[in-house]
N, C-alpha and C positions, 0 to 999 in steps of 0.2 A: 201498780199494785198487783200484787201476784194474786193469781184468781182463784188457788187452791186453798181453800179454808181449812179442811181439815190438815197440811201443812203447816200453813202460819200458826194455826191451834199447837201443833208440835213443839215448834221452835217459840210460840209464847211460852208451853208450860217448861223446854229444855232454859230460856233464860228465866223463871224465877227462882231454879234446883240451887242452891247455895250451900250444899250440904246440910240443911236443916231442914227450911219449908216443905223439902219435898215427903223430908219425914211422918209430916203430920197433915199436910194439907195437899190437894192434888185437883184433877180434873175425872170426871165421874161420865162413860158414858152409857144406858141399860136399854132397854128396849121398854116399851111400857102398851100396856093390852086396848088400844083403841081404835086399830094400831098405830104405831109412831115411836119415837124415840123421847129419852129425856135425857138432859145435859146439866150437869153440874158441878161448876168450875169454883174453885174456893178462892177465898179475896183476902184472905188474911196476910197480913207481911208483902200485899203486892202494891204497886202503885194504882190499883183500881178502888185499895181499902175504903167504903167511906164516902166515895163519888154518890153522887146523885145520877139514878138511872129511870127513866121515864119507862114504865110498863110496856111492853108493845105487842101486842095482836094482832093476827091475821087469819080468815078464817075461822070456822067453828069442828071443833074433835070432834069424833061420832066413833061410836062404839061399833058402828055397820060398816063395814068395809065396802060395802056396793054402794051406798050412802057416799060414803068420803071417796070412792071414784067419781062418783056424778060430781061433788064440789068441788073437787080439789083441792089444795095443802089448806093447812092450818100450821099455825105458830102463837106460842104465849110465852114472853119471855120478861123476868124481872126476877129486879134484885131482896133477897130473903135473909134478913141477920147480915152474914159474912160469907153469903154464896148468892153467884149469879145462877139462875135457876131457868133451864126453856123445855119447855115439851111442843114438839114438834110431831108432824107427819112422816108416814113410815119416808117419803121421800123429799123431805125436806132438812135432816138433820146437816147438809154443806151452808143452807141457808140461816139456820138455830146458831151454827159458828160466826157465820157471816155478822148477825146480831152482834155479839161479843165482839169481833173485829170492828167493826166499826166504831163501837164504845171506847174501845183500847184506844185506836190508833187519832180518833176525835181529842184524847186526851193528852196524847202527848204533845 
């Protein structure tokens, strides 16, 4: 297994481009004020459509940055309608991927 997530995340979203999906649906990544990141990858027309995904937590966010050094990462990651959905810590977004990796490739 190659260890680079944010890679395999490339070459997931480069195989479901079909000249269409990529039109309308995609992979979303922003920063979000707690700090940390948010990710959100769309499931529509993919082979993830529809799976059943078991919510997964780790960790607690905190709005305190001194706060979230003393505890360390956090992650909350599930699936929403037709998007898989994680918010993570500012240094946890390779792990928020890893999430999703793991889901995908359990699947196949």
């Amino acid at each position: 297994m190659n260890d680079d997530n944010l890679l395999w995340l490339a070459q997931w979203y480069l195989s479901q481009c079909d000249n269409d999906w990529e039109h309308s649906y995609g992979v979303k990544i922003d920063t979000i004020d707690n700090p940390g990141w948010s990710l959100k990858i769309d499931l529509t027309d993919t082979q993830m459509e529809g799976r059943a995904f078991e919510r997964a937590e780790h960790g607690e966010p905190s709005d305190d940055l001194e706060e979230w050094q003393r505890t360390g990462s956090w992650l909350v990651a599930r699936v929403e309608g037709d998007s898989f959905d994680v918010s993570c810590g500012p240094l946890d977004l390779s792990a928020a991927v890893g999430v999703f990796r793991r889901w995908v490739e359990a699947a196949a």
